[in-house]
C-alpha positions, 0 to 999 in steps of 0.5 A: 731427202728434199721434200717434192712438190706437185701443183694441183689445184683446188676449186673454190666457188667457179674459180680455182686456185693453185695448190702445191701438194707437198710430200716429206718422207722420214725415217721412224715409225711409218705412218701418214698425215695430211695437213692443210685444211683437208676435208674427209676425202682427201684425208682417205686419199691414204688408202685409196693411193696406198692401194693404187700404187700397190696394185700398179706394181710400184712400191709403197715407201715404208717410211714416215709420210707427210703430205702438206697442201700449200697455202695450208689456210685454204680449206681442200676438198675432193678427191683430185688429189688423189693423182698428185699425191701418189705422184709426189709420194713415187717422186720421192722415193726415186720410182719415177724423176722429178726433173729434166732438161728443161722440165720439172714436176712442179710444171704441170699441173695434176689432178685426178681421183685413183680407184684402188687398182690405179685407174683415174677417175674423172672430178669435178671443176676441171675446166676452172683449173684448166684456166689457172693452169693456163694463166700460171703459164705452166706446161701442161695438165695431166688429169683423168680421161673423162675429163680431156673434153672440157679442158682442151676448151682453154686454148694455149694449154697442153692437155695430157690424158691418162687412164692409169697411175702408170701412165703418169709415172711412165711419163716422167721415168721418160718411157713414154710419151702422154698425147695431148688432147686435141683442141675443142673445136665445138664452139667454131663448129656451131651454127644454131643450136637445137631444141626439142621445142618449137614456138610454133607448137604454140596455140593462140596466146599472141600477146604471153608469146610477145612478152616472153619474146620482149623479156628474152630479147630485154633480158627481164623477168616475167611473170605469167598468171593464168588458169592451169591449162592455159600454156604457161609451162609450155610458153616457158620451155620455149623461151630459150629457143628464142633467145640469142645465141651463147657468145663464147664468154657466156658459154665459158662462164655457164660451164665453169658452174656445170663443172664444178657441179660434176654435172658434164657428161664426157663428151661435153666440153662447152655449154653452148645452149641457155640452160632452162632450171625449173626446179620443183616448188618443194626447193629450199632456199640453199638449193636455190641461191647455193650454199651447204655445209663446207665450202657452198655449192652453186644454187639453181639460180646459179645453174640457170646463169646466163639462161631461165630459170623457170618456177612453175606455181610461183605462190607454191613456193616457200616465201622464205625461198623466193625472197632469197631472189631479190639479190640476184634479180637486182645484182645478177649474182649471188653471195653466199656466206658462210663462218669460214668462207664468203663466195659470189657466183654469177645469177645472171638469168631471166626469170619465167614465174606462172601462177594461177590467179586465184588458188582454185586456179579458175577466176575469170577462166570463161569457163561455164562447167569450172566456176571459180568458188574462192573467197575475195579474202582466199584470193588476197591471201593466195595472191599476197603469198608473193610480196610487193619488193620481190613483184618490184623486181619482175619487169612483166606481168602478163595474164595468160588467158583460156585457149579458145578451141577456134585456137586448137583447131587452127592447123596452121603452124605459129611463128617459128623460133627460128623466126623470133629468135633472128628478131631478138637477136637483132635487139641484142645486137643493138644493146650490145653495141650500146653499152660497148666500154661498159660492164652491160649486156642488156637492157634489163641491167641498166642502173639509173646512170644508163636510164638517163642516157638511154631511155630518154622520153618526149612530153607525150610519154611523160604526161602518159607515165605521169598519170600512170604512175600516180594513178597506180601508185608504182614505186621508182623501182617499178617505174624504171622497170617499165622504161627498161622493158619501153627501151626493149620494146624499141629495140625490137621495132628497131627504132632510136628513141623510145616512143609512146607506143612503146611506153603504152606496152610497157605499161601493159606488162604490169598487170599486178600494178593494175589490178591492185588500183583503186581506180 
């Protein structure tokens, strides 16, 4: 009997590849071996497909079964396979065809787990394979119900759902037809998204509101230092409420990482809000840039792309930890390797640090009841827990003052995200035009090259930087960090060239750098 194939797919970082599930049936002794790298999962798929087609009326083949998933050097894990295998496995006995006029078995693509009376269950990483599917021009995807709302994102590609075993076989004996899933129409369908938090909600604090404001509409990470109470983590959980809305590609590539995760709930099919991560300061370092045993997993930073990722008592974390973040902060993308394998997932994401000043947390609070009692040396020492390479890399730092109760008291509202957000939106829409042709997005990624060309500077701001910058000892790192933010700055103000208000406020935005000068 000819060996029958099913194409499926196997997921590898965000991206999927095709895998043709290959089944041979022989006389002999019966028994059942899966080659081709399989994982621990996909080696049980036996006995979960065993009982699925048993329990769905059709006849377990008594024979030798062998089942190859091609390209045999890439490793498979996940029990997606299920489906296609018991597919290939019933097409090979004759329960169900494996061709037509004008179709074949191999074009479509299947993925979906079976449960032991033949349900599909919903896996990981569909939207990925529904973009392979979609380029490898094939008719269509049957996969698991749970699943039909993130695939029928890709335009052009037939989704077909299914709910049992027998529907797929009923589908190719000619019996019934599968109805497509229809178009997800979520992303037209949008016109602002929705928050629990408001900006407004905010008390006081004019200038970490500017700042956060200048670091979601530059992109650039921010560092607030401030006594506990201040609203550092509030300020936070607001930044992406100010932040310019998702573009379809940003939404494509943030829910590629969710799916391959398993974290979309049904009824989701696009990530359309900037996700906000703010992992606990107990992380390790694989669970924040990604990694694992296997194949590696996405890391927060990778969970946060294209949104914050906010780390609450910065110092807390440990140092091993944060410096793992010096890649993704300079090359918005992580990559992890491992013996068998090396994958780079994308970490483009503004960075929101709060940390107190001192480890008592009360230095230069104001307060009168809550004296800070730490020793200059505890300071140094809590303050030298965040190194200088990685504080190089933080384009704002911004002391986050004790709220005054004249503050509190105030009844009237703030400015509204809705209002920032129309600001900042306005500067990126200014940035998008200007980096058009090249692989930029913002100004927090330009390199040395669009430094030159952009962030030109008059007499007067040089002598301002010249003077600052040897006074301050900054590195070249630093200093094109502050003509970033400068150039950010300006776009906010809606002007062409940066001028040297921009650059004094710029500057203002490395506190760290100025209290580390002898001066």
């Amino acid at each position: 009997m000819n060996v029958i194939r099913v194409t499926s797919a196997a997921v590898l970082g965000v991206d999927a590849s095709l895998i043709q599930v290959e089944v041979d049936l022989a006389y002999g002794i019966q028994a059942f071996h899966t080659v081709g790298l399989p994982d621990g999962a996909v080696r049980e798929a036996r006995v979960r497909v065993q009982s699925a087609i048993k329990n769905s009326d059709l006849e377990w083949p008594v024979r030798r079964v062998t089942v190859n998933l091609a390209p045999a050097d890439l490793r498979k894990e996940g029990t997606g396979f299920d489906l296609p295998i018991a597919l290939a496995l019933l097409a090979s006995s004759g329960q169900c065809a494996a061709s037509g006029e004008g179709w074949s078995i191999e074009q479509f693509m299947v993925v979906g787990e079976l449960s032991l009376d033949g349900q599909v269950r919903p896996v990981r990483g569909v939207l990925p394979m529904a973009i392979a599917a979609h380029e490898a021009g094939l008719q269509g995807l049957i996969l698991p119900h749970g699943n039909a709302r993130e695939a029928s994102v890709v335009e052009g590609l037939a989704v077909l759902p299914v709910t049992h075993l027998r529907e797929v076989v009923e589908f190719f004996r000619g019996e019934r037809d599968l109805p497509e899933a229809p178009p997800s129409d979520v992303w037209s369908d949008l016109d602002e998204p929705t928050y629990p938090f408001d900006f407004a909600e905010v008390r006081g604090q004019e200038q970490a509101r500017r700042a956060i404001e200048v670091a979601m509409a530059g992109g650039h990470s921010a560092l607030m230092i401030g006594a506990p109470g201040s609203g550092k983590t509030m300020i936070a959980r607001r930044a992406p409420t100010i932040a310019p809305r998702m573009t379809f590609r940003e939404a494509l590539e943030t829910t590629k990482i969710y799916s391959v995760m398993g974290l979309l709930a049904d009824d989701v099919g696009l990530i359309t809000q900037r996700p906000f991560r703010a992992p606990h300061h107990t992380i390790s370092s694989v669970g924040l840039v990604g990694g694992g045993n296997g194949v590696p997993r996405p890391g927060e930073v990778s969970l946060a792309h294209n949104g914050v990722l906010f780390l609450d008592e910065l110092p807390e974390f440990q140092r091993r930890t944060l410096e793992v973040l010096r890649q993704p902060l300079e090359d918005q993308e992580v990559t992890v390797s491992r013996s068998l394998v090396s994958l780079t997932y994308p970490a483009s994401v503004v960075l929101i640090g709060a940390m107190n000043p001192c480890p008592c947390g009360y230095q230069n609070s104001g307060s009168e009841t809550r004296q800070c009692r730490c020793t200059p040396w505890q300071i140094e020492r809590y303050q030298a827990r965040l190194s200088g390479p990685l504080l190089d890399r933080i384009d704002i730092h911004i002391e986050v003052p004790a709220v005054r109760y004249s503050d509190l008291r105030d009844a009237g509202a703030g400015e509204s995200s809705a209002t920032i957000r129309k600001r900042v939106q306005a500067a990126r829409t200014i940035q998008r035009e200007r980096f058009e042709g090249l692989d930029l997005h913002c100004n927090a990624q330009m390199r040395p090259r669009e430094l030159e060309l952009f962030c030109a500077i008059d007499d007067a701001g040089h002598k301002l930087l010249e003077r600052v910058v040897d006074r301050l000892g900054m590195s070249a790192r630093t200093f094109s960090r502050i003509l970033k933010v400068a150039r950010t700055i300006a776009d906010l103000d809606g002007e062409e060239d940066i001028q040297t208000p921009h650059l004094a406020e710029a500057i203002q935005y490395r506190l760290l750098d100025r209290q580390q000068s002898p001066y």
